[in-house]
VMD Tcl script that draws the C-alpha trace (Angstrom):
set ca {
  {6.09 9.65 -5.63}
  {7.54 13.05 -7.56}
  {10.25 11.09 -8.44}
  {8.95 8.50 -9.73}
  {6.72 10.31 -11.92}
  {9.75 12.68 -13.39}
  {11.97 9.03 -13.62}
  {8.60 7.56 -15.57}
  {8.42 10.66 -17.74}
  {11.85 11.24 -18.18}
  {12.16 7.56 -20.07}
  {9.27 8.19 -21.83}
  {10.88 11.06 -23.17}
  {13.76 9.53 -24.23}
  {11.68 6.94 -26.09}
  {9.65 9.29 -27.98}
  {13.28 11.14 -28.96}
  {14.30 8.29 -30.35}
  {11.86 8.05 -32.40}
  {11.48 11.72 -33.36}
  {15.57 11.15 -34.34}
  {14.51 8.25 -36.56}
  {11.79 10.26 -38.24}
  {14.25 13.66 -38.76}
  {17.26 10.54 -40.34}
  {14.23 9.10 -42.53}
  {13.43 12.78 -43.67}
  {16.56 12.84 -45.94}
  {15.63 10.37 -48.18}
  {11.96 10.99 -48.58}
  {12.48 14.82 -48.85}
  {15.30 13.55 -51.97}
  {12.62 10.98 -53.74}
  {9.28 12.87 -53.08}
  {7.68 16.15 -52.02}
  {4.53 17.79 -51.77}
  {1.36 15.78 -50.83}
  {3.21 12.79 -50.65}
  {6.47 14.22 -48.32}
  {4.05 15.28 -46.12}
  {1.97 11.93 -45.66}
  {5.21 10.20 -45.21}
  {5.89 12.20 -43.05}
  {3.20 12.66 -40.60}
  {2.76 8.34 -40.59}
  {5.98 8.84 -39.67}
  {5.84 10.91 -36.46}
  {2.32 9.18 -35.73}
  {3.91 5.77 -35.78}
  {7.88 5.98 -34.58}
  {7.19 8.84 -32.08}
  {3.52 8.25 -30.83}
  {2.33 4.49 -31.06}
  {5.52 2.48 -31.12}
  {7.43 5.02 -28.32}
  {4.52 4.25 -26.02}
  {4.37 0.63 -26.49}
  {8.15 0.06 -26.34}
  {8.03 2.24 -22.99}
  {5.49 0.22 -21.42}
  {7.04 -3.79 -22.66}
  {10.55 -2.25 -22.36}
  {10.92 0.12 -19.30}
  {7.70 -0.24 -17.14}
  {7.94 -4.24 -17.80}
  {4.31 -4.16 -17.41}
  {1.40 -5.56 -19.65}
  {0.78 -3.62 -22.82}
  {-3.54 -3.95 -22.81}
  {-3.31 -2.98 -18.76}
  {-1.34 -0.09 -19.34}
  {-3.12 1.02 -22.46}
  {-6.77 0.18 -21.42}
  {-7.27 -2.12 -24.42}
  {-10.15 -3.75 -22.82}
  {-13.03 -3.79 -25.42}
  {-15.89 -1.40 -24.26}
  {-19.65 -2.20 -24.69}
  {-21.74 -1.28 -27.77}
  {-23.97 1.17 -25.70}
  {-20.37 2.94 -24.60}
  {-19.76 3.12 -28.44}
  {-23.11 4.15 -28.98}
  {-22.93 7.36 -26.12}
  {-19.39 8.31 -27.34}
  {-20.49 8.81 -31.45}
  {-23.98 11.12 -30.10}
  {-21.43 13.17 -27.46}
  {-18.81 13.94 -29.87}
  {-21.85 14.83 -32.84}
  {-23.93 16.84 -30.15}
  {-20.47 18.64 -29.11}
  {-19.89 19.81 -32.76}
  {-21.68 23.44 -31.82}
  {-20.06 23.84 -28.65}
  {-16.65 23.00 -30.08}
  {-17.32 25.03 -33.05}
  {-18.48 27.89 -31.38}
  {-15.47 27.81 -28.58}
  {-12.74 27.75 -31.46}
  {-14.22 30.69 -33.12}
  {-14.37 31.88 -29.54}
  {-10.75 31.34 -29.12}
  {-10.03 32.78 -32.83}
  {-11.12 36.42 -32.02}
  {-9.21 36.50 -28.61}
  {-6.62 39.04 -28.93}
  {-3.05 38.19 -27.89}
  {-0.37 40.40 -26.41}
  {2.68 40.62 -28.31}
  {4.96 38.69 -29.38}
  {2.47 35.78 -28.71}
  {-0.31 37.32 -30.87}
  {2.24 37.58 -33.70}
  {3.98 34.01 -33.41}
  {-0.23 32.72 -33.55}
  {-0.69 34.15 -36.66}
  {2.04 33.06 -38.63}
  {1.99 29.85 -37.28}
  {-1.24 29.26 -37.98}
  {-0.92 30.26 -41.56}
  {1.94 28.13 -41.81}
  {-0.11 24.99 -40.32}
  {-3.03 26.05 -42.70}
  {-0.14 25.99 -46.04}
  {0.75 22.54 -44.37}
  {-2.77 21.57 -44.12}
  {-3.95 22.29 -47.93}
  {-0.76 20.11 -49.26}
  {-1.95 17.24 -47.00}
  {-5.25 17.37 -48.13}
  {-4.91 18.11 -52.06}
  {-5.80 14.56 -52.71}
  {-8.10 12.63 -54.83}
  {-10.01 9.26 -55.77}
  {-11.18 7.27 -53.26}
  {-8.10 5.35 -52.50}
  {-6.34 8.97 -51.93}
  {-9.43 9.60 -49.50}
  {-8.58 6.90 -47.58}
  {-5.44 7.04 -46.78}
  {-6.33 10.32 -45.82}
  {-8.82 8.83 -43.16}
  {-6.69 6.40 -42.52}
  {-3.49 8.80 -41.33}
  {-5.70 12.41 -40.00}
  {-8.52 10.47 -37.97}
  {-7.48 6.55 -37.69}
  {-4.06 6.58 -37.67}
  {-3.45 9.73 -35.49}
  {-6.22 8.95 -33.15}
  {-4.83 5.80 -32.05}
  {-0.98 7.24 -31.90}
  {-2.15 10.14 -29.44}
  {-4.45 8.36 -27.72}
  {-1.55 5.51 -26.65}
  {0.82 8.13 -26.08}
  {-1.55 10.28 -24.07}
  {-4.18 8.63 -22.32}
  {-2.15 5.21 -22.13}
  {1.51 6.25 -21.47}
  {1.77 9.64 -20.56}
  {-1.69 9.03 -18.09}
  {0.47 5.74 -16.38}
  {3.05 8.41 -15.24}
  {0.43 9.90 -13.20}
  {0.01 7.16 -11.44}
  {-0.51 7.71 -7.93}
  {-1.59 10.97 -8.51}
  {-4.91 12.61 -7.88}
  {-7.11 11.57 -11.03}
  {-8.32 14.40 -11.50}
  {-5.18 17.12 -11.62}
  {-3.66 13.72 -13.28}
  {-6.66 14.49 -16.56}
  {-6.68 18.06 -16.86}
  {-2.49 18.16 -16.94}
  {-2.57 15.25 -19.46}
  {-4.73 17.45 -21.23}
  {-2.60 20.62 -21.14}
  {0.13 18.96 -22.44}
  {-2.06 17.30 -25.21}
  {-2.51 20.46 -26.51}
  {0.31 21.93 -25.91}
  {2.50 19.46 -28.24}
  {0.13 20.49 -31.20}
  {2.01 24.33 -30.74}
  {-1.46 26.07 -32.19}
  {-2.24 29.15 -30.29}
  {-5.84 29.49 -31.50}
  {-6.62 25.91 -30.57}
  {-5.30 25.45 -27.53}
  {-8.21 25.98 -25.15}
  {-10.79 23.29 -26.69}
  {-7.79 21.10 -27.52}
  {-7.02 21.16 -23.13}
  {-10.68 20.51 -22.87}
  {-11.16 16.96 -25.51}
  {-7.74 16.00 -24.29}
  {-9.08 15.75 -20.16}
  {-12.57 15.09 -21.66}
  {-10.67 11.93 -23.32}
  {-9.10 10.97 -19.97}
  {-12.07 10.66 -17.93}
  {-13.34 8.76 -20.53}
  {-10.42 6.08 -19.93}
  {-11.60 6.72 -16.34}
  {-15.55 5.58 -16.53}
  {-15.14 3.48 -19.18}
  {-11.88 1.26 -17.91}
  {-10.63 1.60 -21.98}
  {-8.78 3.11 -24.20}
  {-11.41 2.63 -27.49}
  {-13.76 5.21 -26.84}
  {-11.54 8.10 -26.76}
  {-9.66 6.89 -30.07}
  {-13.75 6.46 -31.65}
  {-14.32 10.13 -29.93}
  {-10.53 11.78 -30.94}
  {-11.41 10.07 -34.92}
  {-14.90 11.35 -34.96}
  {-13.17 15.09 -34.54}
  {-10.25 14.89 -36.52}
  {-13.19 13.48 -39.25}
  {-15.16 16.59 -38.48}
  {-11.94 19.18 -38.81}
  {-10.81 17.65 -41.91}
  {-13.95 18.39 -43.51}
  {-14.01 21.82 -42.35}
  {-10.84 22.35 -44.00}
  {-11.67 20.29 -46.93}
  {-14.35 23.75 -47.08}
  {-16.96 21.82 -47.04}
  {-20.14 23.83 -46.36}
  {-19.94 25.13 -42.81}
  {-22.85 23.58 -41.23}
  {-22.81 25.16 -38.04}
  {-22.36 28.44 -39.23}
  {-25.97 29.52 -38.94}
  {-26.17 27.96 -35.07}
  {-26.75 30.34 -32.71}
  {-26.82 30.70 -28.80}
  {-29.87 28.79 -28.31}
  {-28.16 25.53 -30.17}
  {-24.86 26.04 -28.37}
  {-26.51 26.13 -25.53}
  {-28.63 22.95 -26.46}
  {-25.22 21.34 -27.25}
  {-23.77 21.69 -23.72}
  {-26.95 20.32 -22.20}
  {-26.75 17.33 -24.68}
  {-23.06 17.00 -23.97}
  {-23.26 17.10 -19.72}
  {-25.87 14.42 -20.54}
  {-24.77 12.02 -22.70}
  {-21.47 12.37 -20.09}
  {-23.37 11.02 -17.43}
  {-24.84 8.48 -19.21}
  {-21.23 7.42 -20.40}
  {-20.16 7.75 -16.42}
  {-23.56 5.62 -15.48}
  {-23.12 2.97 -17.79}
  {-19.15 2.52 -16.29}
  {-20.45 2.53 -12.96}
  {-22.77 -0.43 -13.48}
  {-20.52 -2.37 -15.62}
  {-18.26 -2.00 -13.18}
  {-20.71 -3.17 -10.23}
  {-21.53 -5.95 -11.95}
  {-18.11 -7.25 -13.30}
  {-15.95 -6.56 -9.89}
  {-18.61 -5.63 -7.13}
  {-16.91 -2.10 -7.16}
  {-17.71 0.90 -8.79}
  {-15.61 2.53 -11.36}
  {-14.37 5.40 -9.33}
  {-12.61 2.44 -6.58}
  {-11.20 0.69 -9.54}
  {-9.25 3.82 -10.93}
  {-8.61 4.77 -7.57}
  {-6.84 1.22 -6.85}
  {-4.81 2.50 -8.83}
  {-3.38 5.20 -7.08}
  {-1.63 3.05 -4.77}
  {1.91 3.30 -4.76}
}
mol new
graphics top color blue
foreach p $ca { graphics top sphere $p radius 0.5 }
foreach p [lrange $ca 0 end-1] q [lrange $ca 1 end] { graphics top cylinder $p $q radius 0.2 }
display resetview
């Protein structure tokens, strides 16, 4: 079974390098015609598209030989799963807030703590070329590429691909390390901790749910939420306290059961199983 995951992962691997080599060859002539705002955009649909979306996809028709919308959990969810996603992730916003400031003040032993900091002011130089756009049609392609766009690429790669390597696996070690290395790909120090948490959160989400869909709404709504905050919009949370954060968690371990609820039944009455022996079927090797 180890070997078949490292064989799985190793051509997925090679896949996304392919595309990452295409991206670095396409550099040369964007970097030569443009730069600034618009390098970057080109960029980043670049990397979202050629080493994300169309890596896993190829991977799955290509190598695995196997049915894109069964590997990728394409199947449409219900309205009331739609519904439960949008109030977790706008519930979460305190507790996610208040765990990256968390995560902000942690000091870091050297050279790690050193390496953090300039890399994040690096990303943050990065981030304020992206964003200097303007009009609506700069807005949203802006949308379209930070929450649409990227949403669906990771969420493929991740929770589609990456989680079909696992498979076989306990489902639960099989979330929380396609969570770790979620977040560690996006190399941000700071972030890292709630990053490991949305990226199993969005895994069990594939798990209750049986699709892909609401992770991508949930992943959109909080790349929507970050690029506001670093648009500087007014912080809204800012004046939250313990009593709200504390609120928020309760909300969130709610509205999660509700979302794990709602799979169960669908599942019951669809297949006559619950959800937990349809994930589980697929465990067999």
């Amino acid at each position: 079974m180890k070997r078949k995951f490292w064989t799985d992962f190793f051509w997925l691997l090679v896949f996304a390098f392919a595309g990452a080599i295409i991206v670095v060859l396409a550099m040369i002539p964007i970097t030569a015609f443009t730069h600034g705002t618009l390098m970057l955009h080109l960029v980043q649909w670049g990397q979202t598209l050629l080493m994300m979306l169309l890596p896993a996809i190829l991977w799955t028709m290509l190598y695995k030989k196997e049915r894109v919308s069964e590997v990728m959990h394409t199947h449409r969810p219900s309205w009331k799963v739609v519904g439960l996603v949008v109030v977790l992730m706008i519930v979460s916003l305190p507790t996610l807030d208040a765990l990256a400031s968390a995560c902000e003040s942690l000091p870091l032993p050297e050279p790690l703590g050193s390496w953090a900091k300039n890399n994040a002011e690096a990303q943050q130089l990065t981030i304020d070329t992206m964003l200097d756009v303007s009009g609506l049609g700069g807005w949203f392609e802006l949308i379209m590429l930070m929450c649409i766009g990227t949403a669906i690429g990771e969420e493929w790669m991740f929770r589609g691909a990456l989680l079909r390597c696992f498979k076989g696996y306990n489902k639960h070690w099989a979330a929380v390390f396609v969570g770790l290395l979620f977040s560690l790909i996006h190399l941000e120090a700071y972030g890292f901790i709630p990053r490991w948490l949305l990226g199993t959160c969005f895994v069990y989400l594939v798990y209750w749910t049986g699709s892909i869909w609401p992770g991508v709404i949930a992943h959109a709504i909080n790349n929507l939420w970050a690029l506001i905050e670093m648009k500087e919009a007014p912080r809204m949370l800012e004046h939250f306290g313990a009593v709200t954060v504390i609120v928020s968690i309760v909300s969130m371990v709610l509205v999660l059961w509700l979302i794990y609820r709602e799979g169960q039944q669908r599942a019951t009455s669809s297949i006559g199983v619950g959800a937990d022996d349809r994930v589980d079927s697929d465990r067999e090797s």
